[in-house]
Structures are given as structure tokens and as C-alpha cells.
GUBAPA-607761 format. One record per residue (C-alpha): residue in three letters; x, y, z. Coordinates in Angstrom, 3 decimals, padded with zeros to 6 digits. Last residue first. Layout:
N
Ala,X,Y,Z
...
This chain:
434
Unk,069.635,228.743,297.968
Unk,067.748,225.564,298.371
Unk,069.643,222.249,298.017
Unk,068.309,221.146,294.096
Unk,066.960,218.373,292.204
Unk,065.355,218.875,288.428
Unk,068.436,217.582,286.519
Unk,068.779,218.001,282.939
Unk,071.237,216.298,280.265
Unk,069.091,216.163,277.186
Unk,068.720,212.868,277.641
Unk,067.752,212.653,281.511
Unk,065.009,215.624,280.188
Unk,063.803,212.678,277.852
Unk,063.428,210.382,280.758
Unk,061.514,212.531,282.332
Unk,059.093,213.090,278.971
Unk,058.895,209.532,279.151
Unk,057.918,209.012,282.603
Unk,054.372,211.175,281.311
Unk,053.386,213.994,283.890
Unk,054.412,217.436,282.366
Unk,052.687,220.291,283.408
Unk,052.056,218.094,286.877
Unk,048.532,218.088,288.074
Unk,047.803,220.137,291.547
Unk,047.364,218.572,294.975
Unk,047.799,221.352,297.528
Unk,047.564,219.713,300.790
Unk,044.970,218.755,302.705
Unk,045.321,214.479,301.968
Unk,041.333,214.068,302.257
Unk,040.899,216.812,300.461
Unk,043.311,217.264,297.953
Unk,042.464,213.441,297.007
Unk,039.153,214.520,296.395
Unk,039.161,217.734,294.289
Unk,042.200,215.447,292.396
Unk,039.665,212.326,292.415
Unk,036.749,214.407,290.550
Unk,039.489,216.566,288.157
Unk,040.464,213.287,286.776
Unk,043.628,213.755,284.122
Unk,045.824,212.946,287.253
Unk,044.510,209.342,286.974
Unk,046.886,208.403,283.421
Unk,049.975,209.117,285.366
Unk,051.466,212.189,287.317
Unk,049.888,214.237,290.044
Unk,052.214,217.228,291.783
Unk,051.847,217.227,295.719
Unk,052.499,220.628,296.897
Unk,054.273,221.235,300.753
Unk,054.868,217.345,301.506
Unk,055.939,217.720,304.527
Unk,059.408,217.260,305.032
Unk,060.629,213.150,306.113
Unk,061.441,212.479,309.157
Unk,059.635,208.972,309.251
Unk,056.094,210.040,310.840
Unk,056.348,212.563,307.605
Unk,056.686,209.646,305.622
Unk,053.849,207.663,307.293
Unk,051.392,210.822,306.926
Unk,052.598,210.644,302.698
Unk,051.814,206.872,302.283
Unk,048.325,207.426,304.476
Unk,047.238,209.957,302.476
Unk,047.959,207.915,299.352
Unk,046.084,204.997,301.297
Unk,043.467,207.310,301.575
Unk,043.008,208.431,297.633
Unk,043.106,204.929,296.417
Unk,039.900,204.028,298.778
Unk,038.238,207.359,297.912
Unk,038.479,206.805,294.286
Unk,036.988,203.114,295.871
Unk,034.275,203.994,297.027
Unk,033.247,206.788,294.789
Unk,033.466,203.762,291.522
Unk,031.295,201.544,293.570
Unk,029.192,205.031,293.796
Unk,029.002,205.732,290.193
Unk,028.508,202.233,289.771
Unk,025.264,202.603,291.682
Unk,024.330,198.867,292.621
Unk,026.752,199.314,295.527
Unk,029.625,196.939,296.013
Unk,030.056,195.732,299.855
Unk,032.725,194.909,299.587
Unk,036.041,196.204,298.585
Unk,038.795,194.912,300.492
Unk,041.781,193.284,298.928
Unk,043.252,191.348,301.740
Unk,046.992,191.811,303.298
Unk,048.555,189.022,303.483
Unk,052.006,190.451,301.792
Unk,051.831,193.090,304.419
Unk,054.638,196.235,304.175
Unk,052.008,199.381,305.351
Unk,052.084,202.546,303.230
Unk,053.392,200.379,301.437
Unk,054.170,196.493,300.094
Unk,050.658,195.361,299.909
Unk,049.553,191.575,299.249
Unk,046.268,189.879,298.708
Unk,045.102,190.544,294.961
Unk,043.764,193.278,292.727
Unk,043.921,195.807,295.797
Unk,041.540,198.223,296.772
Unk,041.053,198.924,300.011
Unk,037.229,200.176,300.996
Unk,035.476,201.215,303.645
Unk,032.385,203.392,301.626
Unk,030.606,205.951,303.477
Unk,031.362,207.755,299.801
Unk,032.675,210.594,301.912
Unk,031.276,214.111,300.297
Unk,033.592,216.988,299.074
Unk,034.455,215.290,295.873
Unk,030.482,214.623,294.689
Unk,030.099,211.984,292.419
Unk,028.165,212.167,289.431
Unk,030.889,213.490,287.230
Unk,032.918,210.494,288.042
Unk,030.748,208.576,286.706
Unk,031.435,210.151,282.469
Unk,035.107,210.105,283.106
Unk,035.193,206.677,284.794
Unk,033.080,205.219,282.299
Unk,035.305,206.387,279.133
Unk,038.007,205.017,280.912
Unk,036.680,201.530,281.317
Unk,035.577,200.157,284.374
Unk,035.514,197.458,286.547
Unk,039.255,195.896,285.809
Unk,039.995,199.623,284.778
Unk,039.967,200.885,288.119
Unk,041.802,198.335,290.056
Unk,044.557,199.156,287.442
Unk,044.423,203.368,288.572
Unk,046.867,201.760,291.915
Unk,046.922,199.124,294.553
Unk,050.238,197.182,295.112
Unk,051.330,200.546,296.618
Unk,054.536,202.037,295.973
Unk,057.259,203.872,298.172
Unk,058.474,207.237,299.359
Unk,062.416,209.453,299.681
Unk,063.265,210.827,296.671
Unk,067.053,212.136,297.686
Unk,068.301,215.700,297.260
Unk,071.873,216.622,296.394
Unk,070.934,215.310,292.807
Unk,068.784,212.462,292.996
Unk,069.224,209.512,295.104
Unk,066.740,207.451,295.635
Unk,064.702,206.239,298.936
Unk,063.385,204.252,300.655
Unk,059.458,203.229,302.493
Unk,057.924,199.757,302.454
Unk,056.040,200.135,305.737
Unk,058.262,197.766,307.672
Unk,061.407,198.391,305.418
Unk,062.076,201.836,306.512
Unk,064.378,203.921,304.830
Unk,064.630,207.731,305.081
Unk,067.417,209.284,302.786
Unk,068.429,213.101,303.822
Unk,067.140,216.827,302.074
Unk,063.896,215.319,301.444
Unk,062.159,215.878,297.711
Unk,058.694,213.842,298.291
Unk,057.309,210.724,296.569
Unk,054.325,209.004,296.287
Unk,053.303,205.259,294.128
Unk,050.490,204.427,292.953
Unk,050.145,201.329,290.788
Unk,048.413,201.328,287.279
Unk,049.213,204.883,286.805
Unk,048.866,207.530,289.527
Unk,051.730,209.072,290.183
Unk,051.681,210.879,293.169
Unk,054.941,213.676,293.228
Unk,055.625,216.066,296.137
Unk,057.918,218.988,296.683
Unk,058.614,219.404,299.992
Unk,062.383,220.060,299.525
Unk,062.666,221.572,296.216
Unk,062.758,221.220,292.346
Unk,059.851,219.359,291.372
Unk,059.412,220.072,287.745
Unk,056.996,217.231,286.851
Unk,058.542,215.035,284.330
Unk,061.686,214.121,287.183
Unk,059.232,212.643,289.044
Unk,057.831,211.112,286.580
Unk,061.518,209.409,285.564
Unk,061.074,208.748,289.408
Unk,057.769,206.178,289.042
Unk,059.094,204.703,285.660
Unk,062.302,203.615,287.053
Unk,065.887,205.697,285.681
Unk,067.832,205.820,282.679
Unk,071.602,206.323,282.321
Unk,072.433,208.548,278.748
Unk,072.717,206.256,275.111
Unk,074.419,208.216,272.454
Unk,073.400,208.997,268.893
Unk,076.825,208.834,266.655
Unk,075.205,206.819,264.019
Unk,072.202,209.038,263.634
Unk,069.013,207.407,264.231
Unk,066.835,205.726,261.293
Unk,065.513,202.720,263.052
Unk,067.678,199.701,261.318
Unk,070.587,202.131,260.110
Unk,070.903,203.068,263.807
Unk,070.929,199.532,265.067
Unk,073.202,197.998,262.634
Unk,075.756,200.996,264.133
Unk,074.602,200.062,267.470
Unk,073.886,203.559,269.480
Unk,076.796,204.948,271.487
Unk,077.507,204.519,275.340
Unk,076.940,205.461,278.523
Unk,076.253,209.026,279.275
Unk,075.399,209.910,282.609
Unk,071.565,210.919,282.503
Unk,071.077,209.033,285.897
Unk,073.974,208.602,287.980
Unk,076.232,205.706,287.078
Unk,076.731,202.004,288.436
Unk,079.043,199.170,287.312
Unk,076.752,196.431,286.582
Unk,076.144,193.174,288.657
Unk,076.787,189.663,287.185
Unk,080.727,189.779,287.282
Unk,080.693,189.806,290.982
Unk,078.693,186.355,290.583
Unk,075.376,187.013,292.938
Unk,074.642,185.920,296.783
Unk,078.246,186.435,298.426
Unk,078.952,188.772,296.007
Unk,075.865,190.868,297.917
Unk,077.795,190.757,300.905
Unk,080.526,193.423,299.452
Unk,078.101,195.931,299.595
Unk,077.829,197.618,295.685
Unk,079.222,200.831,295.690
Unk,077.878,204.397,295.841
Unk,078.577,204.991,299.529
Unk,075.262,206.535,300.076
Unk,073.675,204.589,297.148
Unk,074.381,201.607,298.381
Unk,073.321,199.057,295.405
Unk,071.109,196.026,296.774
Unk,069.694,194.971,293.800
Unk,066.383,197.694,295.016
Unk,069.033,200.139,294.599
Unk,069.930,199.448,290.742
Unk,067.507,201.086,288.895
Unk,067.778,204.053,290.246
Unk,071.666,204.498,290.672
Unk,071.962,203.492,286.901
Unk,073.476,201.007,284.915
Unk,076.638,199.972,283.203
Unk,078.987,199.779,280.522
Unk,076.537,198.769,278.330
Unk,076.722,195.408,276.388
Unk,074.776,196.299,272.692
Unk,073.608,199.615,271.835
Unk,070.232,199.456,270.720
Unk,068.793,196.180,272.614
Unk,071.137,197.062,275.153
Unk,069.372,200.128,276.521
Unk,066.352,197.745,276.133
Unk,067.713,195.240,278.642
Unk,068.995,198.085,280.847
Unk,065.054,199.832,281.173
Unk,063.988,196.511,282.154
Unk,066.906,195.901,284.551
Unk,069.913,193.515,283.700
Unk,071.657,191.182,285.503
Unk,074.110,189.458,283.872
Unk,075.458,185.992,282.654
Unk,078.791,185.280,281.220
Unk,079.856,182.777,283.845
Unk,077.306,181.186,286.103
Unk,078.207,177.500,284.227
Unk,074.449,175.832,284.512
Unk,073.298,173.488,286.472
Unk,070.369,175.726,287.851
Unk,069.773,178.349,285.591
Unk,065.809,179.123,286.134
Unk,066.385,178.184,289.148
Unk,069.345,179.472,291.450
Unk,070.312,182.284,288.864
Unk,066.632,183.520,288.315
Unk,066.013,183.036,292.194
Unk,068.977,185.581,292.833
Unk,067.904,187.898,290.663
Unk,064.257,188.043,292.018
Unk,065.719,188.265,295.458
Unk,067.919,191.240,294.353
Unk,065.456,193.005,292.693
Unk,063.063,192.666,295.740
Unk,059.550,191.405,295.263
Unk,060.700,188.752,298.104
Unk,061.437,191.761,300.547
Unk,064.921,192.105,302.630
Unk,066.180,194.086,299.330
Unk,065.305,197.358,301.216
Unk,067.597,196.584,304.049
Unk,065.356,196.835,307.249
Unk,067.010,193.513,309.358
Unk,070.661,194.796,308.024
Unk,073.569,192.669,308.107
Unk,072.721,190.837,304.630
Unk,073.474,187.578,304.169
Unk,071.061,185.048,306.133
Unk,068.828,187.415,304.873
Unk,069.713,187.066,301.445
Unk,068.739,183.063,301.394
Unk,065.896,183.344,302.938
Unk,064.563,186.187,300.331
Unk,065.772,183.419,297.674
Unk,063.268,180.890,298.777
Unk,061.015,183.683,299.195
Unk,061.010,184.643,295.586
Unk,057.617,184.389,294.280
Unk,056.744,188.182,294.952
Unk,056.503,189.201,291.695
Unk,055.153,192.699,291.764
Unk,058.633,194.403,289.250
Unk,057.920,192.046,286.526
Unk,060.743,188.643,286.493
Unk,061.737,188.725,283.235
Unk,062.041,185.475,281.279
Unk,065.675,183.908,281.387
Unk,068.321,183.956,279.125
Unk,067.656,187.176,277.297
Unk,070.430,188.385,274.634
Unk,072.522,191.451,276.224
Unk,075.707,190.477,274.758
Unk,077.167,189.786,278.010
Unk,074.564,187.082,278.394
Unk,071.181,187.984,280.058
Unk,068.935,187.600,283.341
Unk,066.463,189.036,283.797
Unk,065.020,192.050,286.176
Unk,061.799,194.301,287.079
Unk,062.561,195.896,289.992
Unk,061.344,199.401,289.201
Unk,058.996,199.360,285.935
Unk,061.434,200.963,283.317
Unk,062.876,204.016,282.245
Unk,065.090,204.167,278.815
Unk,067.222,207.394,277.651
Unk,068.363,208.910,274.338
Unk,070.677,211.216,273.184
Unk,071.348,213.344,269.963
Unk,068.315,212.605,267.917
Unk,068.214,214.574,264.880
Unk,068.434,211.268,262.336
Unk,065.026,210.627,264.052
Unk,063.281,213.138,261.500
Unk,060.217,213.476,263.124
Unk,056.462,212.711,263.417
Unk,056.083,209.570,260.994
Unk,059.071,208.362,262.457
Unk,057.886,208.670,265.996
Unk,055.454,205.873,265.047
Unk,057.567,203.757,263.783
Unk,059.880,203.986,266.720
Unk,057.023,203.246,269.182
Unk,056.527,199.809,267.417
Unk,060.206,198.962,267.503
Unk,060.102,199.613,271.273
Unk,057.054,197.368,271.692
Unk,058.211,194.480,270.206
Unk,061.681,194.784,271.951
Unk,059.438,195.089,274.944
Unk,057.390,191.607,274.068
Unk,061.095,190.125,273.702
Unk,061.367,190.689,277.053
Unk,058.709,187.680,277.722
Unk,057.477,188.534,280.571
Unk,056.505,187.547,284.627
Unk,054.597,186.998,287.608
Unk,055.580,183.619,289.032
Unk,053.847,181.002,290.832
Unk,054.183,178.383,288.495
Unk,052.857,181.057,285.766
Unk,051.410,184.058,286.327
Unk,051.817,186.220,282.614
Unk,052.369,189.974,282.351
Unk,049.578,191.727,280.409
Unk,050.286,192.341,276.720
Unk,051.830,196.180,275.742
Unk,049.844,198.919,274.690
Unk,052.034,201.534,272.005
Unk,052.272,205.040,272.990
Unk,054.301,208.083,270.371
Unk,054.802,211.354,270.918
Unk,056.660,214.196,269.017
Unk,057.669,217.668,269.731
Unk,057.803,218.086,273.439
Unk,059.538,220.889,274.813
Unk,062.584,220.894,276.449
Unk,064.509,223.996,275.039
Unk,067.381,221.836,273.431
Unk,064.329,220.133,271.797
Unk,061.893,217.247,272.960
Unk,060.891,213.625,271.419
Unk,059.169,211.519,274.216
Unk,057.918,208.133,274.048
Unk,055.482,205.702,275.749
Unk,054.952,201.987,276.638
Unk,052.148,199.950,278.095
Unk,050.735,197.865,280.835
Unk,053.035,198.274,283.757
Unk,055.535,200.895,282.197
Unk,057.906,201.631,280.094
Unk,059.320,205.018,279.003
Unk,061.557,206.160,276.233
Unk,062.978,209.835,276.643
Unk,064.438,210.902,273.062
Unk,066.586,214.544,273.044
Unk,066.722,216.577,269.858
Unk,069.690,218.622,268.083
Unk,068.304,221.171,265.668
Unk,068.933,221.093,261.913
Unk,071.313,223.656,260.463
């Protein structure tokens, strides 16, 4: 009798990436596929979804040629957190996706805040979910009859791709559209802003949802009684990935933005330096993400040159280098400023040291993220796990551990994916202690 096996399908900033695992959890097949940059136009970051669906039917091929996909019991999606379109109940795009570092929506922001009764509220920012969603309706559908349309996440749009209108979404994707997740219901002020009909119902992650597309399974070679589980954003799907179990327990990911996390027994939120939190389990994920991130990197470098400088620097030495690296002016956390400055002059004629600076750049605002979380209320961070393509560097981990001084190790198991997968198979990493 052929083993049951559990699909985790992650997608991120500038690429996509999938997970095959057993009943046992471990990783049997793996498939990546690059995706095109997200456009700027009129002001607007955003994506064609049908780039995803692109994407998704690539990875599929690949897994193919690595397992029999007629096995697959369960699948889950990730996706960047607060990326959002709008759709029709059949899931089929009516808007371009606005990506998750938009921040185009102030318009809209206005408009919430006249709403909501909470200065801090988490979707008081114009990258916000809910101001995003609210500036699709007001302009991209302006004049048009509001009924039939829905909001749908990244990770939902794909969900739907393969199994057609969901029932819902999940607590993780959802909170930055304004979902409470202490009183798990949507606030009755946000129907002042959205159609009722527009917002999902809402499910912890790894709840099962619904069954794969029967055109859809013959298409890609699943089983016709594969089921779809809740997903979850890129940044806590690695979370999940790593293991972290306990209060304390600390996840950087380090892909093309970095974000920080810790395992807190209570939700901290705190709009002014970009910090909230997620449910998970008993526990919540209380942390944030940075604007700046590993991308900064690979606009001077390419990953082959960052392995071979970084073995010139030296970890325990300060590069005497001031810098903060962002791709452009704006920073939603440690510190909430969307002024703020890249800063990253002046550039040494030693890449190796251009590429010390600003290692060490990345590696203090992370210690900054997890000082302002414990200035919150928020544990310690007792271990800080590494996720994302930067946790490979053994340079910036010797660094990071000790400018941060804490334990930085990398995580078994960093790729969102792999998370996700777990959310398939029906695991959850989050516990009280005993």
C-alpha cells in the first residue's frame, strides 16, 4: 500500500518553492521555480496573479518527475503577507494584486481611520491589507456593481486556482484585513469600509477547507479526493519550518525582507514600530518585517560573490561602517517611518567591505527588531533559529550572534514550504510549557 504524502507550497517575494513530506515529516521531493519582479506602475507595486498560476504549474512539473502526486493527501499554500486582489466568487482575478510593500494606499488609509476606533490598529498603515483592499474596490472598480467580488490573499488566490471558491481563509493571512484574532471575528467597522460578502469566513491554519477541482486533479496528476488545509504568510509558514516550540523561541528569516519573530505567551501590538502578532496555537508570534532584507544584497552582488567575500570578512570585527540598507525610502519596523532614507554611503572600493557594511547593517536592525520586542513585553528571545536563503552564511550568523548575543543557530528546516507542508499533514509546532 502506497504511503499518504503531505504538499506545502510556498510563495514568496521573488520566487516560489515546494515541499513533498511523509506521515513522518520528512522531505521527499522539492521543487523552486523564479518568479518576475513585481511591477511599479502609477504609483503602485504590484502583479499579475496569473504570473503565480504560471509558477504553480511550473513547480508541479517538476515535483512530477520526483513523485507520484496521486499520493498526495493534503496540501497547503503560504504567501507574501498582505498581498491581496480582488476576485469573483469563482476565484477569477479582477484586479492586479496589490504585493505585500505597496504603500500607495493612503487615500484609503484616510478613509479606515476615520473608521476604526483604535489609533495603533495594525491595518492603520497604507501597506495594510485592508487599505490595499479597500483602494482596489474604490479604484480599480470604481462604477462598478460591488456584488460578487472578494478579497482574496496570495496564498487564497492559488488555493482557489485548484479547488475553486473556498470556504474561507486563514487567521494569518487575514489579520493585517483587519481580522480580530482574539475574538476571532471580523470587527463590525470593517463592513463599514468593505461589502460583508467580500471578506472570508476565517479558520486556523491547517483546518481543512475543501477538496481539489476534479478538472484540476486530472490536469496535475493529484488524487481526486486530495484536500486543501488553511495556509499561512511566508514569514510564519517558516516559523512553523523551524521547530520552535516554546516561549522564547526565536525565528529571523532572512529572505528578501527580514522579518523576526518570538513564541510569547500573550499578543503585543504596537503600530509605531510596526510590531503584532499571530495567533498560533495557545502561543501567539508576536514581531514584524523590515523593508530591508537579503534583496539589498543581491542588487550589488550575486550569490556566488557573497559566499566567496564573505570569507574575507572578519565576524568579530565592526565594519566601522553606518549603514541602513533599504532599496528605497520607507521602513515599517523596528521603527514604523515611511520617510525613512536608505543609508549606505560611503561605499568602500573593497566589495568585501561594502558587502561587511552592510551584513552588519541587516544584522543591527534585526537586533534592534528583537530589543524593541522585549521593550514591548515580549520574552527574550532565548535561541533565534535563521530561516531564508541568508541563514546558509556562516560569516553573517557568527555576526548577527554577536551583535544580537543570543544563540543564533540555522533552522533544520528553514524553507516556508516545508511549514506549509507540516500545516498539511496536520502539525502544529506551538505549545504552553508543561
Amino acid at each position: 500500500m502506497s504511503q499518504d504524502l503531505y504538499l506545502g507550497i510556498d510563495f514568496g517575494t521573488s520566487g516560489c518553492r515546494a515541499t513533498v513530506i511523509d506521515k513522518e515529516a520528512r522531505p521527499l521531493a522539492e521543487a523552486s521555480q523564479p518568479l518576475p519582479t513585481a511591477q511599479e506602475r502609477d504609483g503602485r507595486i504590484e502583479q499579475d496573479p496569473e504570473l503565480w498560476i504560471a509558477g504553480l504549474e511550473a513547480l508541479i512539473e517538476q515535483l512530477r518527475t520526483q513523485v507520484d502526486l496521486s499520493r498526495v493527501r493534503r496540501l497547503a499554500f503560504d504567501g507574501t503577507s498582505g498581498t491581496v486582489l480582488l476576485t469573483d466568487t469563482s476565484g477569477k482575478a479582477r484586479t492586479a494584486a496589490l504585493f505585500y510593500n505597496d504603500t500607495s494606499s493612503r487615500e484609503a488609509l484616510e478613509k479606515i481611520r476615520r473608521h476604526c476606533p483604535r489609533p495603533d490598529h495594525i491595518t492603520l498603515s497604507s501597506s495594510s491589507a485592508l487599505a490595499k483592499a479597500v483602494q482596489l474596490f474604490e479604484r480599480d472598480l470604481a462604477g462598478e456593481p460591488e456584488g460578487g467580488i472578494r478579497v482574496l490573499s496570495q496564498a487564497d488566490f492559488l488555493a482557489s486556482h485548484l479547488c475553486g471558491p473556498l470556504p474561507g481563509s486563514d487567521w494569518h493571512n487575514c489579520l493585517k484585513l483587519g481580522y480580530d484574532l482574539k475574538k476571532l471575528q471580523w470587527p463590525e467597522w470593517i463592513r463599514e469600509l468593505l461589502p460583508a460578502e467580500a471578506l472570508p469566513e476565517v479558520f486556523p491554519p491547517g483546518k481543512l477547507l475543501a477538496p481539489i477541482r476534479a478538472d484540476r486533479a486530472r490536469q496535475y496528476g493529484f488524487a481526486p479526493d486530495l484536500d486543501l488545509a488553511a495556509g499561512s504568510t511566508d514569514a510564519n509558514a517558516a516559523f512553523i519550518a523551524s521547530g520552535a516550540s516554546r516561549p522564547g523561541d526565536a525565528v529571523t528569516s532572512l529572505g528578501s525582507t527580514l522579518v523576526i519573530k518570538i513564541l510569547n505567551p500573550w499578543p503585543i501590538e504596537d503600530l509605531g514600530s510596526g510590531v503584532y502578532s499571530h495567533r498560533l496555537g495557545d502561543l501567539w508570534l508576536v514581531g514584524g518585517a523590515s523593508n530591508a532584507g537579503a534583496a539589498i544584497l543581491r542588487d550589488h552582488f550575486t550569490a556566488r560573490q557573497i559566499e566567496i567575500l564573505s570569507r574575507d570578512i572578519d565576524p568579530m570585527q565592526d565594519s566601522g561602517l553606518d549603514y541602513y540598507p533599504l532599496q528605497r525610502p520607507g521602513e515599517r519596523f523596528p521603527i514604523h517611518d515611511p520617510k525613512l532614507q536608505p543609508r549606505m554611503e560611503p561605499r568602500p572600493a573593497d566589495d568585501s567591505a561594502f558587502l561587511h557594511g552592510l551584513l552588519e547593517g541587516l544584522s543591527r536592525i534585526e537586533k534592534a527588531g528583537y530589543e524593541r520586542l522585549v521593550e514591548l513585553g515580549c520574552v527574550p528571545p532565548k535561541r533565534i533559529l535563521s530561516s531564508g536563503g541568508g541563514a546558509v552564511n556562516e560569516t553573517w550568523r557568527r555576526m548577527r550572534e554577536r551583535l544580537i548575543g543570543s544563540p543564533v543557530e540555522k533552522s533544520e528546516h528553514s524553507e516556508a514550504s516545508y511549514g506549509s507542508a507540516l500545516l498539511a499533514l496536520g502539525r502544529s509546532t506551538a505549545s504552553q510549557p508543561d
